[in-house]
Every structure is written in C-alpha cells, then in structure tokens.
N, C-alpha and C positions, 0 to 999 in steps of 0.2 A: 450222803445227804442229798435230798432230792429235790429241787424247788417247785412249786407249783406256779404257774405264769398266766398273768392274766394283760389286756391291755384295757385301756376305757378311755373317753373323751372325759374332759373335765365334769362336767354336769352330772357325768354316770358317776363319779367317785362319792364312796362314802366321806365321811367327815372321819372317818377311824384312820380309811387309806391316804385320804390329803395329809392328817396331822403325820402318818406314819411315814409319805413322802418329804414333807418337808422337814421335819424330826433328821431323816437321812442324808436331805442335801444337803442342810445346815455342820451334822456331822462332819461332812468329808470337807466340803467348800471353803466352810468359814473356819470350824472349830479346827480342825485337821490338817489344814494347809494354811490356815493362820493368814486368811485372806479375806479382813473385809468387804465384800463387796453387796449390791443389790441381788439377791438370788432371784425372788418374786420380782419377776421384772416383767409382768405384763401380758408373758407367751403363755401362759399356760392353759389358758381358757380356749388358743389355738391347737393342742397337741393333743396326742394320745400318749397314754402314762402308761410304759412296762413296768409293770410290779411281779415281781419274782418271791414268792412269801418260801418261810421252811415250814416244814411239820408241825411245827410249833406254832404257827401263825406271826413268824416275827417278819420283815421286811427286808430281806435282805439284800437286794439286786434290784435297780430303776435305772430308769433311763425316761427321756421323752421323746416322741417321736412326731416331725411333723411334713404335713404333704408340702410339697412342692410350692413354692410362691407364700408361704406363713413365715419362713423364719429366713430361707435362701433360696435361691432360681430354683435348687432340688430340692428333692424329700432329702429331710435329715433328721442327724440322731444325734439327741445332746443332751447333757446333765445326765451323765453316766456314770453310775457310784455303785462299788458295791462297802455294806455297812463290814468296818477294821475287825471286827467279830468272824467273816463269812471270807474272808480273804484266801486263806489259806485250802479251801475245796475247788478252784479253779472257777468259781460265778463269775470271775470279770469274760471268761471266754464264753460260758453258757449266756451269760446278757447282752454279749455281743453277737452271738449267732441268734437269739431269739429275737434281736432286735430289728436283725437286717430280716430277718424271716416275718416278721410281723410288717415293716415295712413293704414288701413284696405283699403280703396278702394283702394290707390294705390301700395301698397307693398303688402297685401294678409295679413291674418290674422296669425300673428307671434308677437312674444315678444317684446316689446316695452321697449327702457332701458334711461335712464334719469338723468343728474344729478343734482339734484337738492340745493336748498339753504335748508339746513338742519330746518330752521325755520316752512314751507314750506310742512316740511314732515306728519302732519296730513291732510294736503289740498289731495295731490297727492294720500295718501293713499285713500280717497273720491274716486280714481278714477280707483281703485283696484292693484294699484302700493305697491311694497313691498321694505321695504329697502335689499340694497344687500352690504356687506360690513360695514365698518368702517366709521365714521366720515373724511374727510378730506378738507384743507384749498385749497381753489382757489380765486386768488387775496385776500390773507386773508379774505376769507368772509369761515365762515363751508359750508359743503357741504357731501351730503350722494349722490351713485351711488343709484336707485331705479329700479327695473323691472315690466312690468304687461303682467302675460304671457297672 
C-alpha cells in the first residue's frame, strides 16, 4: 500500500483535511489512549500538517511540523499518529522519514527536537534521535524530550 504525502500550513488546509486531521488525532490521543487531554491547543495555526492519504483517499499517517522558535528553540515534529487501521504496513516509519525529510526541505537542515511517549523511545532512536533529559509525565502518560542533530 502506497501513501501519497502532502504538507500545508494551516490556511492551505481544506476543511475535508482539518476534519480528516483531527478526526485522527482524536482517534489515537484521546479515544485510544484513553487520555483526556486539550488536543486543539492553539499550535496549529503555527505548523505545517503531514498528511500521508491511501489510494482510497483515507488519512492515514500525520504529524505536525514546526520551524524553529513556534513550538521549541528547534524545528520539531509532533502529534504523530498513524490511524489503528494503517498500523500494520509500517506508516509509523514512512511518517517519520517523510517528516524529518519535509522538515529539512522546509526549515534547512537543523536539529530537530521532539517529545515523545517514553515507550517510543527505541523507535525514534531508529531515526537518529537521542534522548535529552529526564523522564517526564504529560497528561500522565511518560514522556522523554529527544533531539536529532
């Protein structure tokens, strides 16, 4: 299965791809991990949104992506989900190489910082990310800050 990948700044999103974003982060976030928390939280009018669609037109692979000084001192990459349907063809490693690859195009080739679900943290290190810091809890879930200079 093939995904096609796009990125946009908020403004550029259809109303099809916003419902079809948050439709997915709600999925994984809230429904999925069974975690309460504010998803829409402000950033996203700052980011550019990976959308990774199938053949089919469904949504299957996001992430958001933002330059340097929006979210952290770096460019970073966060609200990375890929939809429990699309699990099993390997899309969390195509959304993470299309991320950091879209990151480079469009911010220039700098440190990229993330924070990720501490479970998590063998996957990301696959993708030359190092841990920086301490364990810490967000919406009680662990959570490690990582960099990939």
């Amino acid at each position: 299965m093939i995904l096609t990948w796009t990125s946009k700044k908020f403004t550029n999103l259809t109303l099809a791809e916003l419902y079809d974003l948050l439709q997915l982060r709600m999925a994984v976030f809230i429904v999925e991990q069974n975690c309460p928390f504010q998803d829409i939280d402000g950033k996203d009018a700052d980011a550019y949104h990976l959308l990774g669609y199938t053949e089919q037109g469904r949504l299957a692979a996001y992430a958001r992506l933002f330059d340097a000084g929006h979210y952290y001192e770096q460019v970073s990459i966060g609200r990375v989900a890929v939809s429990l349907d699309y699990r099993r063809y390997g899309f969390g490693k195509a959304l993470m190489q299309q991320a950091i690859t879209h990151c480079e195009t469009l911010f220039g080739s700098q440190p990229i910082k993330i924070g990720a679900q501490q479970y998590l943290m063998a996957f990301y290190q696959s993708f030359g990310f190092m841990q920086l810091g301490e364990m810490y809890l967000e919406d009680d879930i662990p959570h490690i800050y990582m960099v990939r200079s």
